[in-house]
N, C-alpha and C positions, 0 to 999 in steps of 0.2 A: 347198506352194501354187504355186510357182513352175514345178514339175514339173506339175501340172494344167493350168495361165494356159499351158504348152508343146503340150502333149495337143488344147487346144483348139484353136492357131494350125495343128497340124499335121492338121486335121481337113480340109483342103482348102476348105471353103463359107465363110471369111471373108478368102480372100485378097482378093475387091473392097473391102473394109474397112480393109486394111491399103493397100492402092495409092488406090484410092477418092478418099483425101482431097487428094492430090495436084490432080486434078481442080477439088476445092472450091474449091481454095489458087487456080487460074487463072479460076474466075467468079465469084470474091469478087473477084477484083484486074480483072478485067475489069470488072464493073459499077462497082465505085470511079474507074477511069478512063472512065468515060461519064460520071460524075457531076464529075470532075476537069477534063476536057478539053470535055466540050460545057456544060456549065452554069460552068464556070470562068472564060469571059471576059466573062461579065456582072457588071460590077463593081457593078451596081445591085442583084444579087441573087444574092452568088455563093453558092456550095453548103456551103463551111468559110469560115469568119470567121480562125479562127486553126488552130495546128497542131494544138492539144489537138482539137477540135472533127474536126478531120479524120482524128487518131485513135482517137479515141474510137469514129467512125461504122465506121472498120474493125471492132474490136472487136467493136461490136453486131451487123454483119453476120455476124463472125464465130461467135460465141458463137449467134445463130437459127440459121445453117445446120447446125454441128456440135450445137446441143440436139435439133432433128430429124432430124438424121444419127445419135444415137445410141440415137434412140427405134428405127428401121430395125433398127440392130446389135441391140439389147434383144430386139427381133420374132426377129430370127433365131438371136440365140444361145439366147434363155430361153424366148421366149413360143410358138416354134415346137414346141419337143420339148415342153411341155405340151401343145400339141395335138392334135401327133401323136402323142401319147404314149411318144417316145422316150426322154422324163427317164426311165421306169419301169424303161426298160433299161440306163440309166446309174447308176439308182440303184440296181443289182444286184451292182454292182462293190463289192470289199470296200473301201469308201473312205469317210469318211462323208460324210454327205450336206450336209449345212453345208458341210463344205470344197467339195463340188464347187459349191454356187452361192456362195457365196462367193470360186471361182477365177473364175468367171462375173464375176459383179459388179465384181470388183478390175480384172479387162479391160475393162469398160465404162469405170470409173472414170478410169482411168491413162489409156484411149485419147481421152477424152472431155477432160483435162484438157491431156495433149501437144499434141494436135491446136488446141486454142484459144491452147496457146500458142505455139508453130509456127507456126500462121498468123498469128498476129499480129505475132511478130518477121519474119517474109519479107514481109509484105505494106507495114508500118510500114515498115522499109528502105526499100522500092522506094518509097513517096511520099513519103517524105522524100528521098531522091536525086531524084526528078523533080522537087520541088518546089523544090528547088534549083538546079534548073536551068530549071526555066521559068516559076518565083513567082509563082504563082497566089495565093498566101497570103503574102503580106509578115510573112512572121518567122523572125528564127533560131530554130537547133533548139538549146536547150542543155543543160546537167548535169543543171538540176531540173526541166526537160519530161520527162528520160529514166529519172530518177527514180520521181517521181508517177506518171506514166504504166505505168511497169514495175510499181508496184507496183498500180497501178488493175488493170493486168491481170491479176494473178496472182492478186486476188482474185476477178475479175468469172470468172477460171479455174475458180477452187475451188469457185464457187457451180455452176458450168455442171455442170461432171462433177456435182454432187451433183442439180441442179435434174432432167441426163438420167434419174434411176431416178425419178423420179413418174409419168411413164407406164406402168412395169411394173405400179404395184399395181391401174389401172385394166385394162391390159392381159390380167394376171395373172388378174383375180378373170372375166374374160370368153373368157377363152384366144384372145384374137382379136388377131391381126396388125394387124388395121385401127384398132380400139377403139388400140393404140399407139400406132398414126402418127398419128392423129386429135388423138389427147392430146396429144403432143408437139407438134405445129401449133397447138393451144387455146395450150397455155402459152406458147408463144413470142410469140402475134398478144399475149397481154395484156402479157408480163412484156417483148418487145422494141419493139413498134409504137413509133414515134415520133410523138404528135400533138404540131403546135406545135411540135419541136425538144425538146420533154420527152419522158423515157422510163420507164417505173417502173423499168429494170436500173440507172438513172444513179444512184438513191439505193441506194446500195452494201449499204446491210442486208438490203436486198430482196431479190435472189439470192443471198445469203449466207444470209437464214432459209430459204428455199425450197430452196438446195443441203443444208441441215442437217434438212428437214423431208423430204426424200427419200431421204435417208440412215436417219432416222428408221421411214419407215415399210416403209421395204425391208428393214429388220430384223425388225419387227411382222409385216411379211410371212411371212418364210420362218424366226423363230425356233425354231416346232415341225414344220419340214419332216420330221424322223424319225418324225413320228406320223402323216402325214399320207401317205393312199393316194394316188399317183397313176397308181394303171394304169387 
């Protein structure tokens, strides 16, 4: 498997994917600091009440941009070669076929879960050092913020990478690039929008049954891929 998950990175067309997020990592923290710095010295109406609050909002931003950043990757690594019909030519290799989209998948997965948490601990860091230095948000940062918090993320994590493969199967059953990124955009305006400072990701079951109902069905998906022509 791992020997596959290698075959794919060195295929040259996902090196934006691997550098890419880097990117993210700098207008996620850039738009947090608009929201930090220019809406921050209104004490009438500032933009974080407390720290939880202000990392949390990383989070969600985090977690929108990489569930549609991995609909993209989906497009290119899975939904493209159905199109084009190059899976037919991959599926020629004496390898089975399960393993090779299931090497697929497991990249989506791993990349989709690193990357939320990676951003989250670099950008968490940086405003909490800033905040520290120019308290905007009157509160220390302590043991069980970094706690709670750690652990909020690493499930709001787990739900992401699994929530990313629900745009495949709409993707998938249309062979359409667009029909993905489309979907991944739906999902996110319902499961991250903030109306009111409420958000459906905040109640934690939520992207947890959704990363388990995409895991689910990307299975349903491609479990008779050996019966299955696609030239």
């Amino acid at each position: 498997m791992l020997h596959l998950i290698k075959l794919e990175l060195k295929k040259g067309k996902l090196k934006g994917f691997m550098w890419g997020p880097l990117l993210a990592y700098a207008i996620i923290a850039g738009f947090m600091a608009l929201l930090y710095f220019v809406d921050g010295d209104n004490p009438a109406d500032p933009p974080f009440h407390t720290l939880e609050e202000m990392l949390q909002a990383v989070d969600l931003f985090v977690r929108a941009t990489f569930v549609i950043y991995a609909g993209a990757f989906i497009a290119r690594l899975i939904i493209s070669e159905f199109r084009d019909k190059t899976m037919a030519l991959l599926f020629a290799y004496p390898v089975s076929r399960q393993k090779l989209i299931s090497a697929k998948l497991l990249l989506v997965l791993v990349w989709t879960f690193t990357n939320v948490l990676i951003a989250n601990l670099l950008i968490d860091a940086l405003f909490i050092a800033i905040n520290s230095s120019v308290g905007h948000v009157q509160e220390t940062f302590t043991s069980d913020l970094l706690y709670s918090q750690g652990l909020y993320v690493l499930l709001q994590a787990a739900g992401a990478a699994g929530m990313s493969l629900l745009p495949l199967v709409v993707g998938l059953r249309r062979k359409s690039v667009t029909a993905t990124l489309v979907s991944s955009i739906f999902i996110v305006m319902v499961v991250c929008s903030n109306n009111g400072g409420f958000s459906l990701s905040s109640i934690i079951a939520v992207p947890l049954s959704l990363g388990a109902l995409g895991i689910l069905v990307t299975y349903l998906s491609f479990r008779n891929i050996h019966r299955v022509d696609v030239g």
